[in-house]
Structure formats: structure tokens, C-alpha cells
HTML snippet that shows the backbone in 3Dmol.js (N, CA, C, O; Angstrom):
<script src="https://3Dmol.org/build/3Dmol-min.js"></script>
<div id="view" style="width:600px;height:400px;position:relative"></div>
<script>
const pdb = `
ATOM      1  N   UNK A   1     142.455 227.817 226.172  1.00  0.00           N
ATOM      2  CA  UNK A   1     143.903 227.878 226.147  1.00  0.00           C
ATOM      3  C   UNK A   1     144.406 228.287 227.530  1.00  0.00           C
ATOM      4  O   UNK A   1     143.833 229.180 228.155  1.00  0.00           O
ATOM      5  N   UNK A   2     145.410 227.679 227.986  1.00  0.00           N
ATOM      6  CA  UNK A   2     146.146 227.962 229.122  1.00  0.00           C
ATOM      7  C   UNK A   2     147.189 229.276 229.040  1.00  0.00           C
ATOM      8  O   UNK A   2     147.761 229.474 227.968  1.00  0.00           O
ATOM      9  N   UNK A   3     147.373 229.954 229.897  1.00  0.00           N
ATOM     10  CA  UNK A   3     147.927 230.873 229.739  1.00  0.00           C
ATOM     11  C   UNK A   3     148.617 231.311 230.880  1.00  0.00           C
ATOM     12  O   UNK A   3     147.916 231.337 231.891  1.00  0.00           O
ATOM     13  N   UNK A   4     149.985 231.724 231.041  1.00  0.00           N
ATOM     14  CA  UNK A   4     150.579 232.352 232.023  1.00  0.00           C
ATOM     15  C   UNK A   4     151.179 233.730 231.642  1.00  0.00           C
ATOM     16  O   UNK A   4     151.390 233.838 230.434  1.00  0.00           O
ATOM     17  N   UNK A   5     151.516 234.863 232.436  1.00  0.00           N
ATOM     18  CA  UNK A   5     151.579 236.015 232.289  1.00  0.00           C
ATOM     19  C   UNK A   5     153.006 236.190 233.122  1.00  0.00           C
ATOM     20  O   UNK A   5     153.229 235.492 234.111  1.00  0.00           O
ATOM     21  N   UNK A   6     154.034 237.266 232.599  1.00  0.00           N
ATOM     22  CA  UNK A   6     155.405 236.843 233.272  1.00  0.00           C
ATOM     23  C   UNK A   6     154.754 238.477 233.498  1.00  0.00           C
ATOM     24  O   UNK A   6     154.077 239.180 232.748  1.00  0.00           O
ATOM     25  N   UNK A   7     155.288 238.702 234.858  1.00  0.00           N
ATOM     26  CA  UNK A   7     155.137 240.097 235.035  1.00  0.00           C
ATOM     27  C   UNK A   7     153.846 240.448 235.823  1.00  0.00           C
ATOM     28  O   UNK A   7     152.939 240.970 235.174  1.00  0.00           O
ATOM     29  N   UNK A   8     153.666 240.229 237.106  1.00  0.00           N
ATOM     30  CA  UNK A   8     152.926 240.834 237.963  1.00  0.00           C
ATOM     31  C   UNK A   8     152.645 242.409 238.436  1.00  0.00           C
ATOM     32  O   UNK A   8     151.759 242.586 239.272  1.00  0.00           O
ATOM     33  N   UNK A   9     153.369 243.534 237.927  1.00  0.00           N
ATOM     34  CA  UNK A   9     153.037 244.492 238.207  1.00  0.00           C
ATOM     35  C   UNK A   9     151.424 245.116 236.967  1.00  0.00           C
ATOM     36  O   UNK A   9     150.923 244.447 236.064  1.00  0.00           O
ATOM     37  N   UNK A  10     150.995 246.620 237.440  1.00  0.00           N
ATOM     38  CA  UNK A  10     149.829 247.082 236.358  1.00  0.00           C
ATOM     39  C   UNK A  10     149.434 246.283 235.567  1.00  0.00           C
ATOM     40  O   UNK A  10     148.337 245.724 235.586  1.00  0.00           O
ATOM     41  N   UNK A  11     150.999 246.043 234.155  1.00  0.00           N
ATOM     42  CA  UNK A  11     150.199 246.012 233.195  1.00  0.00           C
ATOM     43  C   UNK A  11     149.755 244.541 233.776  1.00  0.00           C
ATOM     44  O   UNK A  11     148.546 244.330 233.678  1.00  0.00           O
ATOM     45  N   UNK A  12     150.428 243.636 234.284  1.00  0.00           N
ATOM     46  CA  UNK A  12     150.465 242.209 234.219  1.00  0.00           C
ATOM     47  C   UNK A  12     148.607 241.886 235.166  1.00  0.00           C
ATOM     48  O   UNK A  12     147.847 240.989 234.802  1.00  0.00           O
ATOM     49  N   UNK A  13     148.309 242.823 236.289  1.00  0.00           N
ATOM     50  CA  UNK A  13     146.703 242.798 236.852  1.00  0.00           C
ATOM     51  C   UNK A  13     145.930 243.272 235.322  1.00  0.00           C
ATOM     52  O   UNK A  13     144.977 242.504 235.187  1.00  0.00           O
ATOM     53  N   UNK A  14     145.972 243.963 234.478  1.00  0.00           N
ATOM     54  CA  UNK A  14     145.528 244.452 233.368  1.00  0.00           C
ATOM     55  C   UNK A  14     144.863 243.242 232.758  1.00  0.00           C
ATOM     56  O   UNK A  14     143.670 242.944 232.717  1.00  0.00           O
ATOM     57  N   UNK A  15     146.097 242.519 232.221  1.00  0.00           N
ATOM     58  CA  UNK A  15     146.086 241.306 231.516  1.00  0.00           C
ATOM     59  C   UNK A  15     145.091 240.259 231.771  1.00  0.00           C
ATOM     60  O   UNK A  15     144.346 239.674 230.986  1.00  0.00           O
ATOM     61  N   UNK A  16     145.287 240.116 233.415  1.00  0.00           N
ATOM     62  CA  UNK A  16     144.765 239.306 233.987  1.00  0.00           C
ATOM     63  C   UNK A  16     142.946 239.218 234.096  1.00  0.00           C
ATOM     64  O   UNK A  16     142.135 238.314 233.896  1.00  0.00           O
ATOM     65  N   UNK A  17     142.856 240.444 234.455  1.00  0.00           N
ATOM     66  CA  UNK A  17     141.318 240.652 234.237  1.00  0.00           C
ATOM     67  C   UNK A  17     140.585 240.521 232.814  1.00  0.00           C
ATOM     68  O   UNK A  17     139.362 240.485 232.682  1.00  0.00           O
ATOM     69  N   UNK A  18     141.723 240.440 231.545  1.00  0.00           N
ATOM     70  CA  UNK A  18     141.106 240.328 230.519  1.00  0.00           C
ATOM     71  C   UNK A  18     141.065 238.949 230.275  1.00  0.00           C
ATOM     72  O   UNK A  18     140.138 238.532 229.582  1.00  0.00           O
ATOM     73  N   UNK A  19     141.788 238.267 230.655  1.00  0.00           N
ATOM     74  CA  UNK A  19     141.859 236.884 230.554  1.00  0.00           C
ATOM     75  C   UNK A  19     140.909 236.228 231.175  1.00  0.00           C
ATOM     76  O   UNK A  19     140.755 235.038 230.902  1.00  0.00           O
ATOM     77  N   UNK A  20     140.257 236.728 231.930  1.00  0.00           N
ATOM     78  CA  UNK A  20     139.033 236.197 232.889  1.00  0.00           C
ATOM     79  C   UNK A  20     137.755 236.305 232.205  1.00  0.00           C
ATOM     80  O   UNK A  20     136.773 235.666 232.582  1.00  0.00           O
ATOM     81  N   UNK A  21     137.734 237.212 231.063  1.00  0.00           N
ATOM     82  CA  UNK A  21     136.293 237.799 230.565  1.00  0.00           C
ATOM     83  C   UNK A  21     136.536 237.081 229.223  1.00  0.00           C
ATOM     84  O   UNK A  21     135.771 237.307 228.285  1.00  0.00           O
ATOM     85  N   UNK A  22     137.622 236.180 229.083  1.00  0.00           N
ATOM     86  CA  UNK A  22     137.493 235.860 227.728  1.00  0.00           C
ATOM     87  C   UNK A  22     137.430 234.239 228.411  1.00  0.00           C
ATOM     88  O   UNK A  22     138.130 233.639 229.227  1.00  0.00           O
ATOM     89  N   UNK A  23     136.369 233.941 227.717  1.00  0.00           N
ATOM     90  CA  UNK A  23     136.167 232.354 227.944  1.00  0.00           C
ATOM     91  C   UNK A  23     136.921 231.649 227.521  1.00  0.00           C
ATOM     92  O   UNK A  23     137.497 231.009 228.401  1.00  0.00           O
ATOM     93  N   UNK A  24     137.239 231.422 226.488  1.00  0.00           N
ATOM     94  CA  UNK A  24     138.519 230.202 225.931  1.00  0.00           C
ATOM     95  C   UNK A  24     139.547 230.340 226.666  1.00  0.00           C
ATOM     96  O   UNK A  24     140.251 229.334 226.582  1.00  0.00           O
ATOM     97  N   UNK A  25     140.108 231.380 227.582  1.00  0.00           N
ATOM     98  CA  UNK A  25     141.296 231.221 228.350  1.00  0.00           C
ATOM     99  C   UNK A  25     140.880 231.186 229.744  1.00  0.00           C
ATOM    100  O   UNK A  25     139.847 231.465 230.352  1.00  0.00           O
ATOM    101  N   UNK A  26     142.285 230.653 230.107  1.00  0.00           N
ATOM    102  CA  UNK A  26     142.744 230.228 231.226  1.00  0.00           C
ATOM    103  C   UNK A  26     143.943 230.741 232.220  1.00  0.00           C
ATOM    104  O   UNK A  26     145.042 230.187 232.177  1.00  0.00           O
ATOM    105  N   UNK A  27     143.692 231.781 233.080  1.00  0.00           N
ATOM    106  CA  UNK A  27     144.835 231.931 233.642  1.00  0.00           C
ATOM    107  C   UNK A  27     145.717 230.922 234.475  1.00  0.00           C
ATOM    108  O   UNK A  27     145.406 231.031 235.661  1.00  0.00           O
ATOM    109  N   UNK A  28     146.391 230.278 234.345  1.00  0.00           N
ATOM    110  CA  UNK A  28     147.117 228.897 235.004  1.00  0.00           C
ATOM    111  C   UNK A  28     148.567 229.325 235.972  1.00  0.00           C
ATOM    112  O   UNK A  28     149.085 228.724 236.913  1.00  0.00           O
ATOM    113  N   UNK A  29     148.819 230.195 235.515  1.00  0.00           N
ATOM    114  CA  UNK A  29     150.116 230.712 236.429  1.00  0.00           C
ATOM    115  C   UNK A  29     150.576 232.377 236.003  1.00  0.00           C
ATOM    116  O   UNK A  29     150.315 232.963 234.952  1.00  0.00           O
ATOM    117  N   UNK A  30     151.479 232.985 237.416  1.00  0.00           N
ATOM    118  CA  UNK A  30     151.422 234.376 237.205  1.00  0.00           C
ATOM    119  C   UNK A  30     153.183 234.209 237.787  1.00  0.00           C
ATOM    120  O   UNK A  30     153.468 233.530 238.774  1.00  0.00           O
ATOM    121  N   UNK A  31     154.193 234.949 236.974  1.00  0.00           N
ATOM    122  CA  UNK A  31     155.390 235.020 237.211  1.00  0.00           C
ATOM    123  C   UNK A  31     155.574 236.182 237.814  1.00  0.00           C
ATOM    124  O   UNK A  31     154.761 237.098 237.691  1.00  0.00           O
ATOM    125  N   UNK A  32     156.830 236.293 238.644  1.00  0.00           N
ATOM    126  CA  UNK A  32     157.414 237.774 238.730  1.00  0.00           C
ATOM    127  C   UNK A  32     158.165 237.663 239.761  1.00  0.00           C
ATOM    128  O   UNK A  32     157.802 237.112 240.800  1.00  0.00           O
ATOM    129  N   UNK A  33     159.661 238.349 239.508  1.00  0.00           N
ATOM    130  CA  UNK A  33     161.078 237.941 240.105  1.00  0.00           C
ATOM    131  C   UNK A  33     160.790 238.621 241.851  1.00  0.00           C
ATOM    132  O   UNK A  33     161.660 238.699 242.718  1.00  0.00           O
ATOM    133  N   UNK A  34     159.801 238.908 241.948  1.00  0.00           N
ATOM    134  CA  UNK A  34     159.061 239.500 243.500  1.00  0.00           C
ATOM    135  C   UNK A  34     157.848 238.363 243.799  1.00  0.00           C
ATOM    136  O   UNK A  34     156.622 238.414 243.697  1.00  0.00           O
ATOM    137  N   UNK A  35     158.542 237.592 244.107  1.00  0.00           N
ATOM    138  CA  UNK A  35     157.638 236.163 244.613  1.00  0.00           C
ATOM    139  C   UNK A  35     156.595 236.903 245.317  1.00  0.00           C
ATOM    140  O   UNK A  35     156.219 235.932 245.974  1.00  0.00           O
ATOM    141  N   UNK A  36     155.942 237.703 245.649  1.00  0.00           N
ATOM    142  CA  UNK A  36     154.980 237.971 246.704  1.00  0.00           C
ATOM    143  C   UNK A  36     154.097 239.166 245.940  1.00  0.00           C
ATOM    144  O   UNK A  36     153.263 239.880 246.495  1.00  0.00           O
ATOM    145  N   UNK A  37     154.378 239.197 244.914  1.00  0.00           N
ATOM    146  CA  UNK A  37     153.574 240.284 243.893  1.00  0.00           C
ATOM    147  C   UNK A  37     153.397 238.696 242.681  1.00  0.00           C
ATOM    148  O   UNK A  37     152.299 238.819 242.139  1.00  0.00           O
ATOM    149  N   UNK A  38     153.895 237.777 242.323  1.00  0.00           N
ATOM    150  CA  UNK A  38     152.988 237.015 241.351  1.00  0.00           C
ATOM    151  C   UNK A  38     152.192 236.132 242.368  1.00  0.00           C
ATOM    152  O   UNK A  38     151.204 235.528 241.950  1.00  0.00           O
ATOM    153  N   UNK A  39     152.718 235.977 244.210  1.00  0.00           N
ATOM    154  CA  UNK A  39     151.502 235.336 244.851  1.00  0.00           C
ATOM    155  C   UNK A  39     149.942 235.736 245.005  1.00  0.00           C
ATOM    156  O   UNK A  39     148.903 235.078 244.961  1.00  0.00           O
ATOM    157  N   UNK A  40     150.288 237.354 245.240  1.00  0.00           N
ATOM    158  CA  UNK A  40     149.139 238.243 245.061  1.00  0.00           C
ATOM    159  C   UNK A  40     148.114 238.578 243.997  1.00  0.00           C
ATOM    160  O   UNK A  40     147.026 239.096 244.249  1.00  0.00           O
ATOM    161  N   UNK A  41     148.609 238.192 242.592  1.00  0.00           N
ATOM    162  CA  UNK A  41     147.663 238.252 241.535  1.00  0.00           C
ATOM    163  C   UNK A  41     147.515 236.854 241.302  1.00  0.00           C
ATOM    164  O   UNK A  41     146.384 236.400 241.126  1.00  0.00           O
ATOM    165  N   UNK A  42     148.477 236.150 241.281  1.00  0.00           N
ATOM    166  CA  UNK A  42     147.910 234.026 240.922  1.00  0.00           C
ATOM    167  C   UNK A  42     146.753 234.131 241.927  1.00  0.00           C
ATOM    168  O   UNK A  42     145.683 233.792 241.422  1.00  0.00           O
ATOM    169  N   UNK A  43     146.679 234.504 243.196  1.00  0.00           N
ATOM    170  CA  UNK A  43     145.700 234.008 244.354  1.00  0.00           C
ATOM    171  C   UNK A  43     144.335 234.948 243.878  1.00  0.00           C
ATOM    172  O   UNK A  43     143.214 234.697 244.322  1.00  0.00           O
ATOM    173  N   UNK A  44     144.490 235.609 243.305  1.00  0.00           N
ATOM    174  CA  UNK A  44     143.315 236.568 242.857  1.00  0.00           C
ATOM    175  C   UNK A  44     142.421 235.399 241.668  1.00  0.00           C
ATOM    176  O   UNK A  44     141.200 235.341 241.521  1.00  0.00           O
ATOM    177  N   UNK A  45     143.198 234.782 241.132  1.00  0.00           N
ATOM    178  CA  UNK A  45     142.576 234.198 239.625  1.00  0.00           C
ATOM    179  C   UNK A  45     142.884 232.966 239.644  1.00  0.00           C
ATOM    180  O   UNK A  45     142.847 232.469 238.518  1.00  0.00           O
ATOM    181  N   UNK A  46     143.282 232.006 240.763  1.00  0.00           N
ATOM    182  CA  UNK A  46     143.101 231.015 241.380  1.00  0.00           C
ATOM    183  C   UNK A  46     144.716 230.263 240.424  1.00  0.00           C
ATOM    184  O   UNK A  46     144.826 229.142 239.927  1.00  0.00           O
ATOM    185  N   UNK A  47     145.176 230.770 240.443  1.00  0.00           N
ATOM    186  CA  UNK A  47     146.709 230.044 239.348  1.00  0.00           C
ATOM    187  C   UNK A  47     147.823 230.222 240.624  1.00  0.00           C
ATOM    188  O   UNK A  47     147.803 230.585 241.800  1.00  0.00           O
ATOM    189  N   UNK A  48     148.938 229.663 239.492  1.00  0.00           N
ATOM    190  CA  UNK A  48     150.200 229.542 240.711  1.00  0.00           C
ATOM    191  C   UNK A  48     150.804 230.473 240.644  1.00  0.00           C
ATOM    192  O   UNK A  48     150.366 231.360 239.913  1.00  0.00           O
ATOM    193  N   UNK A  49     151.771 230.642 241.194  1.00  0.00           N
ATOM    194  CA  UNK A  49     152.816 231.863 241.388  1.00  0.00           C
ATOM    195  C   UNK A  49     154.126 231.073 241.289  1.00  0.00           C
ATOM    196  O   UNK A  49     154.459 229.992 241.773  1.00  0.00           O
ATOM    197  N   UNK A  50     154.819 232.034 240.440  1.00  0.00           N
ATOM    198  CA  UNK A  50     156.440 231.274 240.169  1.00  0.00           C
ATOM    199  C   UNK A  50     157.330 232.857 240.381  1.00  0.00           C
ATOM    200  O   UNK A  50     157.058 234.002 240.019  1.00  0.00           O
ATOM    201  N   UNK A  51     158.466 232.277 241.124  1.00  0.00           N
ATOM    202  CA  UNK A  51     159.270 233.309 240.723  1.00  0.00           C
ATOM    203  C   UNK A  51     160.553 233.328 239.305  1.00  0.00           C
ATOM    204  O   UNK A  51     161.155 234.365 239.028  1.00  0.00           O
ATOM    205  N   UNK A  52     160.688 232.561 238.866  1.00  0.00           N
ATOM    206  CA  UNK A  52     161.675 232.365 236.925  1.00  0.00           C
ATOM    207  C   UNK A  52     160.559 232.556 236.003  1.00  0.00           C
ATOM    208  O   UNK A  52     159.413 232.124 236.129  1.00  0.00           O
ATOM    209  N   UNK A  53     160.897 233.046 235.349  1.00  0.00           N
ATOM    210  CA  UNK A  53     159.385 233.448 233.732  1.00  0.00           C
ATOM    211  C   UNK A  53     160.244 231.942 233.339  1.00  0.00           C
ATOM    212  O   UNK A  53     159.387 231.100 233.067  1.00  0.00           O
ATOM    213  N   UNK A  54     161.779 231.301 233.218  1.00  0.00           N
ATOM    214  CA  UNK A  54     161.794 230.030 233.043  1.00  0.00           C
ATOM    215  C   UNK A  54     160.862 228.773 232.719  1.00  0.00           C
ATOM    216  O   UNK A  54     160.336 228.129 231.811  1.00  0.00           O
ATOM    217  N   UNK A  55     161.055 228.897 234.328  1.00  0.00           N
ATOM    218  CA  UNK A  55     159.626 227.806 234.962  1.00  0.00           C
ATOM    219  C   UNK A  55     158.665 227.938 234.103  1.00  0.00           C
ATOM    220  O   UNK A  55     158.308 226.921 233.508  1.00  0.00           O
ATOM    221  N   UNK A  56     158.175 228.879 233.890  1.00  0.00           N
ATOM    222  CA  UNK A  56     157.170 229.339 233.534  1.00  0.00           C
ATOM    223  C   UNK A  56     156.635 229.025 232.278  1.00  0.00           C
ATOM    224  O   UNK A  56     155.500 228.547 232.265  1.00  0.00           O
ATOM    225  N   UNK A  57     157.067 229.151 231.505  1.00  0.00           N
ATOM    226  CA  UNK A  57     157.392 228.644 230.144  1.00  0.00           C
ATOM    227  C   UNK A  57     157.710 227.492 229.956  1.00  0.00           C
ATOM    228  O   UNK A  57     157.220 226.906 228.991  1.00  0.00           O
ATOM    229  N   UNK A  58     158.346 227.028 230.558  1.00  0.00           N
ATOM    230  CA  UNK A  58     158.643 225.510 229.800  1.00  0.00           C
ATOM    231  C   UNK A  58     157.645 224.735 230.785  1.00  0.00           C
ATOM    232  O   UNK A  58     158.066 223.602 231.018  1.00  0.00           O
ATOM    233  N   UNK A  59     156.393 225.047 231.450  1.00  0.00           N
ATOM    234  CA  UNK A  59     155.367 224.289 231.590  1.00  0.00           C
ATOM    235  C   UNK A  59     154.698 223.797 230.270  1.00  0.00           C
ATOM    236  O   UNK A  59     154.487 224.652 229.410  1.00  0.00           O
ATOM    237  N   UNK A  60     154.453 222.905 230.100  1.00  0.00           N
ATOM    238  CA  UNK A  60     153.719 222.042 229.583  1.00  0.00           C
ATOM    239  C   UNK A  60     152.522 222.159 228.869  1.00  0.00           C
ATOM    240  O   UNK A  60     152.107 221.980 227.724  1.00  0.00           O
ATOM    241  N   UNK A  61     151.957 222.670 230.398  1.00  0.00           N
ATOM    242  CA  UNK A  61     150.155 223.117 230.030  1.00  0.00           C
ATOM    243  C   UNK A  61     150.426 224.429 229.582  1.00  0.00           C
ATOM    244  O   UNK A  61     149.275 224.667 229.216  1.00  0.00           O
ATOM    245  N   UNK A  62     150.834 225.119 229.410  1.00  0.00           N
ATOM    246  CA  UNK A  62     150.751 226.649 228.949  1.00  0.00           C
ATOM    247  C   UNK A  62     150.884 226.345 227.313  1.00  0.00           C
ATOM    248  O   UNK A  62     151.862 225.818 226.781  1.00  0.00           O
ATOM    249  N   UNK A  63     149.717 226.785 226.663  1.00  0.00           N
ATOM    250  CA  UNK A  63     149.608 227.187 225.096  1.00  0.00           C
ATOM    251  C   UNK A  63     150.068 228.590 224.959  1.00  0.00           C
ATOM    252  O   UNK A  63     150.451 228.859 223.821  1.00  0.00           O
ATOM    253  N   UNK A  64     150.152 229.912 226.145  1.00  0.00           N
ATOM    254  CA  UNK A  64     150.196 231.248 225.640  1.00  0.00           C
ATOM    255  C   UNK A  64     150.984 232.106 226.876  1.00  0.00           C
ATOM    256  O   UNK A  64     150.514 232.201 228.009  1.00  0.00           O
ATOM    257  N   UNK A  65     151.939 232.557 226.559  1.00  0.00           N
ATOM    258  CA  UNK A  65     153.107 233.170 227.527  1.00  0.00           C
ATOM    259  C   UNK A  65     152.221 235.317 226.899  1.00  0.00           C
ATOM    260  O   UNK A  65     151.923 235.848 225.829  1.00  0.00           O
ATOM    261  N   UNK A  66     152.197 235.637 228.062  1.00  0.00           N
ATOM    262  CA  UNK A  66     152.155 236.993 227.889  1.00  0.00           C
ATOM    263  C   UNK A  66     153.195 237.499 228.971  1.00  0.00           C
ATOM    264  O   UNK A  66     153.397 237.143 230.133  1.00  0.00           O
ATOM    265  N   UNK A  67     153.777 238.450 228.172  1.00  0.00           N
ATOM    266  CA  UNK A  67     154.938 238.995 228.676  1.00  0.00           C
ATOM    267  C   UNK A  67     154.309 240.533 228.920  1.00  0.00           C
ATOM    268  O   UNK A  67     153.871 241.238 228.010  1.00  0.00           O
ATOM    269  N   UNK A  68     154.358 240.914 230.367  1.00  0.00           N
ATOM    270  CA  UNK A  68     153.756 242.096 230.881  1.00  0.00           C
ATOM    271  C   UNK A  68     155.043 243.334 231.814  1.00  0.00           C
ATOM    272  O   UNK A  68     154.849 244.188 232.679  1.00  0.00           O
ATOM    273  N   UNK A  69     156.170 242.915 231.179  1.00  0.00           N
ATOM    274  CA  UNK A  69     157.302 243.233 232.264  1.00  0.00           C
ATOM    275  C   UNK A  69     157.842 244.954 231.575  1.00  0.00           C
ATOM    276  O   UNK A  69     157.258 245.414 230.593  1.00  0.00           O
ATOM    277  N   UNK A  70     158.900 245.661 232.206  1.00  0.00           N
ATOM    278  CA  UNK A  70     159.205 246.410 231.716  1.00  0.00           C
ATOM    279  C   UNK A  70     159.809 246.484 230.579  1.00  0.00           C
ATOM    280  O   UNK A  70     160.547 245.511 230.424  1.00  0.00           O
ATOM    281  N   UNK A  71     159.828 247.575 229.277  1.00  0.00           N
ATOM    282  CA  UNK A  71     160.521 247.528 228.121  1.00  0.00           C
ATOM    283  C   UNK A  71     161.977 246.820 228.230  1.00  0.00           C
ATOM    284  O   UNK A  71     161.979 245.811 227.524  1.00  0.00           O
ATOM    285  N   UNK A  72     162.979 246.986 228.763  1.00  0.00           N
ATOM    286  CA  UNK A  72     164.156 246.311 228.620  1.00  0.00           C
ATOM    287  C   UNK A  72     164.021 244.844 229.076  1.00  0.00           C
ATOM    288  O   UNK A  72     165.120 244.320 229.253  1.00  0.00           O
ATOM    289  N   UNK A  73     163.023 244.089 229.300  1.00  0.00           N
ATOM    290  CA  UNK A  73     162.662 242.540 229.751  1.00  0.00           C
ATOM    291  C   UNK A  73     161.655 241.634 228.865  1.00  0.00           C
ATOM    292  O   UNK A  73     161.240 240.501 229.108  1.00  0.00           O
ATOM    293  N   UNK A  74     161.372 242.540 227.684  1.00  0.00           N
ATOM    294  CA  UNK A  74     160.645 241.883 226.569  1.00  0.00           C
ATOM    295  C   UNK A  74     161.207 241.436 225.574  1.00  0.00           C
ATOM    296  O   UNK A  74     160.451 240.642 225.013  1.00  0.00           O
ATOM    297  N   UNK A  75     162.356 241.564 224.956  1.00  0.00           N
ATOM    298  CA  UNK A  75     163.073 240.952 224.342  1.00  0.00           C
ATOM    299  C   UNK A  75     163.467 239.652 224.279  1.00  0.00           C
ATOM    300  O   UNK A  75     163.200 238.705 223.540  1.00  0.00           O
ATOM    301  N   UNK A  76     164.412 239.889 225.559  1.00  0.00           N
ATOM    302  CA  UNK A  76     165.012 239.327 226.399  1.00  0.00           C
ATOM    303  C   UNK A  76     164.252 237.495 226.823  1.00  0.00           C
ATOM    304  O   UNK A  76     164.837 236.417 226.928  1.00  0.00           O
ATOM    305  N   UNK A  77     162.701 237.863 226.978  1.00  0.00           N
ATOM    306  CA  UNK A  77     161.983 237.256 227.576  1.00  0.00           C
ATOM    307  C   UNK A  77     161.239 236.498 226.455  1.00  0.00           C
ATOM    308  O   UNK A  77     161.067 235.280 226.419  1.00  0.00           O
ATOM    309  N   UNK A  78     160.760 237.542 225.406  1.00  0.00           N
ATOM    310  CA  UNK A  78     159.974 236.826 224.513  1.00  0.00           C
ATOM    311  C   UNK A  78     160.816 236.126 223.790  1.00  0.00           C
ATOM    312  O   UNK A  78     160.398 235.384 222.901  1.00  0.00           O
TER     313      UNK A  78
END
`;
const viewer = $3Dmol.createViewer("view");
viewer.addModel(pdb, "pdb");
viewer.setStyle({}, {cartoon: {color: "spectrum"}});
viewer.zoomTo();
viewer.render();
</script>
């Protein structure tokens, strides 16, 4: 499964490393409204970097949105 993660800070590197140890997934893209913090973890796990969780989501290839952002942006987002 393809998977992108909105939210590049802690929890969102957290995520990321678990997504790596689980074989059926795929990290494919890393969001976060600080273009240069989702460049820094996408380039870690070989995915893209977006700055809109938008974008992000209405990709195509993504089967699984994890939302890693602060409490008032999960709602909102999910």
C-alpha cells in the first residue's frame, strides 16, 4: 500500500520509520506547510515532498493518508 504522511515534524519521522519496517507499505510522499521539513524526511525514505496535505491526498497512488500534525489540524485534515 502506498502511503503519504501529512505532517513532517516528530510524530510524522516516527511514522515514517515504521512504515519502512512494515513491508506491505510504501512511503510515496511526505507533506508539511514548511516545504523544507517534508523535503528533509521525503529525501530520507526516497518519496516526494509537497507543501498542501491537498495535493497530497487527492494523489491517486496513495491507498493510506496518515495525519501526523498538531491536535487542532486533525480534524480539519482527516
Amino acid at each position: 500500500m502506498n502511503v503519504t504522511i501529512v505532517g513532517a515534524g516528530l510524530i510524522g519521522h516516527k511514522r515514517a520509520a515504521a512504515i519502512k519496517r512494515i513491508k506491505l507499505l510504501r512511503l510515496i510522499s511526505v507533506c508539511d506547510p514548511v516545504k523544507n521539513r517534508a523535503k528533509k524526511l521525503a529525501f530520507q525514505y526516497g518519496a516526494d515532498a509537497l507543501g498542501d496535505w491537498r495535493e497530497a491526498v487527492r494523489d491517486q497512488r496513495v491507498h493510506m493518508v496518515i495525519v501526523a500534525t498538531p491536535n487542532r489540524w486533525l480534524a480539519p485534515i482527516a
